[in-house]
C-alpha positions in Angstrom: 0.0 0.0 0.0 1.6 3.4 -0.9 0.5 7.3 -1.2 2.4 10.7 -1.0 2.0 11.3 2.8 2.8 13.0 5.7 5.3 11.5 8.4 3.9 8.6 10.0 4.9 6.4 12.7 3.7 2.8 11.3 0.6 1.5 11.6 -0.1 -1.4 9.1 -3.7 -2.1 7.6 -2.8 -5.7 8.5 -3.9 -5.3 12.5 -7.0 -3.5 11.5 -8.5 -6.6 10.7 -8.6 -7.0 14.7 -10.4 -4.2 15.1 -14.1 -5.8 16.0 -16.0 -3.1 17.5 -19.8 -1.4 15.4 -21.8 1.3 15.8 -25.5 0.7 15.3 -25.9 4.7 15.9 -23.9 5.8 12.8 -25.7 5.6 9.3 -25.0 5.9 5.3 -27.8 8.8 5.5 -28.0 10.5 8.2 -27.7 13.6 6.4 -29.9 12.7 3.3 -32.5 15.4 4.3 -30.1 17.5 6.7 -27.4 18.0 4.8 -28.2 16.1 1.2 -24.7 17.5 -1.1 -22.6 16.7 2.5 -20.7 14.0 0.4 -19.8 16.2 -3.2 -19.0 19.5 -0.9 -16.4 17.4 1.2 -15.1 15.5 -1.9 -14.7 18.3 -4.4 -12.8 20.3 -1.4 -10.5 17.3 -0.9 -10.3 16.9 -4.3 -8.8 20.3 -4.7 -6.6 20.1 -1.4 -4.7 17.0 -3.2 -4.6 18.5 -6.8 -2.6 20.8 -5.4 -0.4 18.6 -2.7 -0.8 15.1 -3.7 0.4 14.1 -0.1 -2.1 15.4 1.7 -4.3 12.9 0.5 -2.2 10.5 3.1 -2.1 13.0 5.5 -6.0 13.1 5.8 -6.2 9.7 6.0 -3.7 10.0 9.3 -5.5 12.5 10.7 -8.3 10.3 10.7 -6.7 7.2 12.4 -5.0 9.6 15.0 -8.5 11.0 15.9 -10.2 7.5 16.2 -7.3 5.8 17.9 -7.4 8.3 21.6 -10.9 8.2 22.4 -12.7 7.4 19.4 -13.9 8.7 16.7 -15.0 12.4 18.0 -12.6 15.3 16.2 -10.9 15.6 19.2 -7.5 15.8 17.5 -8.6 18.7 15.5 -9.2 21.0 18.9 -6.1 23.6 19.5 -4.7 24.2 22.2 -5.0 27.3 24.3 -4.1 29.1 27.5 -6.0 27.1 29.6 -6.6 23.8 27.6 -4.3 21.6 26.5 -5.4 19.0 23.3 -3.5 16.6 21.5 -2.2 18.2 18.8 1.4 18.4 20.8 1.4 14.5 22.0 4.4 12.7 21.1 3.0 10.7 18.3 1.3 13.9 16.8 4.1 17.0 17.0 5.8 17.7 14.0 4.0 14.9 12.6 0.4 15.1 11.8 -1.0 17.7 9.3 -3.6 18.7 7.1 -5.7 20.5 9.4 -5.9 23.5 7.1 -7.7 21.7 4.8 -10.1 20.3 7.1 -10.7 24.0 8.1 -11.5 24.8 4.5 -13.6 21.9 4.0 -15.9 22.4 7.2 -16.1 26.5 6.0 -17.6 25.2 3.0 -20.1 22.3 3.9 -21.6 25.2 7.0 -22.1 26.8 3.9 -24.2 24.3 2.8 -26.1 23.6 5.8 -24.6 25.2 8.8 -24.4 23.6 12.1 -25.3 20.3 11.0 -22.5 18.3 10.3 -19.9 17.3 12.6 -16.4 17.9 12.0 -15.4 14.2 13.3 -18.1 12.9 10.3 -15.8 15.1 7.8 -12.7 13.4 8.5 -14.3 9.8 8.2 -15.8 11.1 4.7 -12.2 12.8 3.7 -10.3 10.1 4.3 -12.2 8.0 2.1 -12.5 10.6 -0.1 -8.5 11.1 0.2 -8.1 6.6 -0.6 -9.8 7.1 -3.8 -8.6 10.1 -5.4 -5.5 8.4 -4.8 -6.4 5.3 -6.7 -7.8 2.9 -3.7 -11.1 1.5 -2.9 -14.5 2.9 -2.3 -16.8 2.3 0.7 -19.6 3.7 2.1 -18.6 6.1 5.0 -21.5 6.1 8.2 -22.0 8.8 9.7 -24.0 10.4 13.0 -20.9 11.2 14.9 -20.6 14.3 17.4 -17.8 15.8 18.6 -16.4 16.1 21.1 -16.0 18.9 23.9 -12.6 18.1 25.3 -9.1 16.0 24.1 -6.5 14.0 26.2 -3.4 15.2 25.6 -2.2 12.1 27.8 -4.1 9.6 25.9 -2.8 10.5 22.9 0.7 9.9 24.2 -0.7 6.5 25.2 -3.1 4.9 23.0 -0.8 5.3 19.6 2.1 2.6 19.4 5.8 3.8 18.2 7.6 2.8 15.4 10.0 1.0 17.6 7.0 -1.3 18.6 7.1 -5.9 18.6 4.3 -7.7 16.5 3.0 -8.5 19.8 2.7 -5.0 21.1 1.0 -3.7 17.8 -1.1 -7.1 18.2 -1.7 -6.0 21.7 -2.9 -2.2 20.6 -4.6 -2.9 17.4 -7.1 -5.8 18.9 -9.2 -3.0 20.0 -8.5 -0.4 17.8 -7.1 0.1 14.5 -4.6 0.8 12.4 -3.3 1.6 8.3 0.0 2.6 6.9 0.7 5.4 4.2 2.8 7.9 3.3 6.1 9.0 4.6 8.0 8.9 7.6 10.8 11.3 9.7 14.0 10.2 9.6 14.0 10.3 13.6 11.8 7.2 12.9 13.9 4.8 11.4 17.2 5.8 12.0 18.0 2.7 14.5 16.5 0.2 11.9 18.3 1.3 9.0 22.0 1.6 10.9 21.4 -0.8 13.7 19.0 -4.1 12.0 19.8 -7.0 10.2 16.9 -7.8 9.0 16.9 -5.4 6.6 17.9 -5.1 2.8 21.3 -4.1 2.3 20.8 -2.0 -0.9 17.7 -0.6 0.9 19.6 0.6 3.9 22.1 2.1 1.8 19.8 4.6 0.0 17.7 5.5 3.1 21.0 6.5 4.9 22.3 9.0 2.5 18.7 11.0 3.4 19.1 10.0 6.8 22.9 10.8 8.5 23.4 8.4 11.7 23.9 11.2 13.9 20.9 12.5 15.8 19.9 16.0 15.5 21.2 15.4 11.8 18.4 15.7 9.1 15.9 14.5 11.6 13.3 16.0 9.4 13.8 14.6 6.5 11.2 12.5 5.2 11.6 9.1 3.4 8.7 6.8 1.6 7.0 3.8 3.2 6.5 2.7 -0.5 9.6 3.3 -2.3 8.0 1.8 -5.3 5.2 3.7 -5.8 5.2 6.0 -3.5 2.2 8.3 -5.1 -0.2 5.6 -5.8 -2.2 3.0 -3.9 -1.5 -0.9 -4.0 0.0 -4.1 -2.6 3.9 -2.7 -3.2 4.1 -1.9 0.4 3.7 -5.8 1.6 5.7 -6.7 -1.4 8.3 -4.4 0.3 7.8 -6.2 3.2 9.1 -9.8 2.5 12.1 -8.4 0.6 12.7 -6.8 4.0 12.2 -3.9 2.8 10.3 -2.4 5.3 11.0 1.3 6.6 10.1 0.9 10.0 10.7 -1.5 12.7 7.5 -2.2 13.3 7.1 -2.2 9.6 9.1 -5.5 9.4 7.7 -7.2 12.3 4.7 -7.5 10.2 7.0 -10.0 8.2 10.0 -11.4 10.8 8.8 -15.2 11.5 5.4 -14.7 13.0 1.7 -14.9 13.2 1.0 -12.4 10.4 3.6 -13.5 7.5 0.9 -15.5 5.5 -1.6 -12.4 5.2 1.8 -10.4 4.2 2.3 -12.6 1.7 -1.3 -12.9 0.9 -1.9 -9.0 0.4 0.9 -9.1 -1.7 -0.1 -12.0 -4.5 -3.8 -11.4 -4.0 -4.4 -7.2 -4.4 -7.7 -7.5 -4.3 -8.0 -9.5 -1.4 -6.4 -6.2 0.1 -8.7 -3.8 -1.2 -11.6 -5.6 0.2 -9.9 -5.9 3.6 -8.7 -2.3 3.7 -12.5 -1.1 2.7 -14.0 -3.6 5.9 -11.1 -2.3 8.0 -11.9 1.4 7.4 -15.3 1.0 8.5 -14.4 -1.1 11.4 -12.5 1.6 12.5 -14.8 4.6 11.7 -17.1 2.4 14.3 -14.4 3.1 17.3 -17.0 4.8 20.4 -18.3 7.6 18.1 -20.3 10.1 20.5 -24.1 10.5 19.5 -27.4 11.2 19.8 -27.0 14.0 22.6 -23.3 13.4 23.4 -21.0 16.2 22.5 -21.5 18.8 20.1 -21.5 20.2 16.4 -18.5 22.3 16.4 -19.0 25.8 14.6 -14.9 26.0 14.4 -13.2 22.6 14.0 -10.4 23.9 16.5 -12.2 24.9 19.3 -15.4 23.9 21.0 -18.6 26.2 20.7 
């Protein structure tokens, strides 16, 4: 699986298919009399975020999993922080890291537009990101929607709830058995620095080319960003698990989807059988849309997705 992208600490598509929790509350159309043209504002705006940036596209799709990962899925990573109120945007697994929230901004301007206080900003991300997977050549699904968001953020569960890229198979086993996960897009330098200097179970050749990006001294071109995908690395597809048993992954925890254990055979399934991945990837994304969304009379409707009304 590949796109342009923002950094991202790993988090393989593989150990969504853990993810077992529903919503019964959330719905294809809940806004087909509140807010009918919901789905064609949000896409043409995302359309015309990635036209222009064709990473961003990834980066949508992060900002998605990072909201529904701490918490659920409520927009609480969108919320800044102020003088008295500290959000998550700042967590470890966040800073310097996630992005995009610009374009969420423009998006939500334009479907209050539409229909003004009606639509949730936590509902726009599920709907961008999906949005974001097929403009970049990936699968359809159909996105539910009903979800609220909500009034406050955990800065701490943030720091918590999101594994790092230094994490064991059984750790990300561990984390995404309740959650969620999907990989795409790019990562800092910072993040796989040990692997590529320190691992043997890594490509030679590989290693090579990701070090003269990545100089073994820390504080040295920490910032600099390096594909998931090296093979196609602007599209959508299989390459990534390919990558994978040619130990080629990027990240630690990358590879320890393919190092000897329990989740080698669908590595090397996803990477014969594409669409077998496509049609897990679509059930996985709405597994994980499904994490405890707030409804009904929980939360709010934010006006302004950074800040509650």
């Amino acid at each position: 699986m590949a796109a342009a992208a923002s950094s991202f600490n790993t988090f393989s598509l593989l150990l969504l298919l853990f993810v077992g929790s529903s919503s019964a509350q959330l719905s294809t159309n809940f806004y087909s009399k509140s807010c009918p043209n919901v789905f064609t504002t949000v896409k043409s705006a995302v359309g015309s975020a990635i036209s222009k940036e064709r990473r961003m596209g990834a980066s949508l799709l992060r900002l998605f999993f990072h909201d529904c990962f701490v918490n659920g899925c409520d927009g609480s990573i969108l919320v800044d922080d102020t003088s008295n109120f500290t959000g998550e945007k700042n967590a470890a697994p966040n800073r310097n890291s996630v992005r995009g929230f610009n374009v969420v901004d423009d998006i939500k301007s334009k479907v209050e537009k539409v229909c003004p206080g009606v639509v949730s900003c936590a509902d726009i991300l599920a709907i961008a990101a999906r949005d974001s997977v097929v403009i970049l050549g990936g699968p359809s699904w159909k996105v539910k929607l009903g979800r609220r968001d909500a009034r406050t953020a955990s800065q701490a569960a943030a720091n918590t709830s999101i594994p790092p890229p230094t994490s064991s198979l059984s750790n990300l086993i561990s984390s995404f058995q309740s959650k969620g996960s999907h990989t795409i897009g790019q990562a800092r330098c910072t993040s796989f620095r040990t692997r590529i200097y320190n691992e043997s179970n890594i490509d030679g050749s590989f290693a090579k080319a990701r070090q003269r990006k990545c100089p073994a001294t820390s504080g040295s071109g920490d910032n600099n960003l390096a594909p998931l995908d090296l093979q196609t690395p602007t599209a959508f597809d299989n390459n990534y698990f390919k990558n994978l048993i040619n130990n080629k992954g990027l990240l630690h925890s990358d590879q320890q989807l393919f190092n000897g254990g329990s989740t080698d055979s669908l590595v090397r399934s996803y990477s014969s059988k594409p669409s077998t991945f496509i049609s897990d990837f679509s059930a996985a994304m709405i597994k994980m849309g499904d994490i405890t969304p707030l409804t009904g009379s929980n939360g709010e409707i934010r006006n302004n997705c950074r800040r509650v009304n």
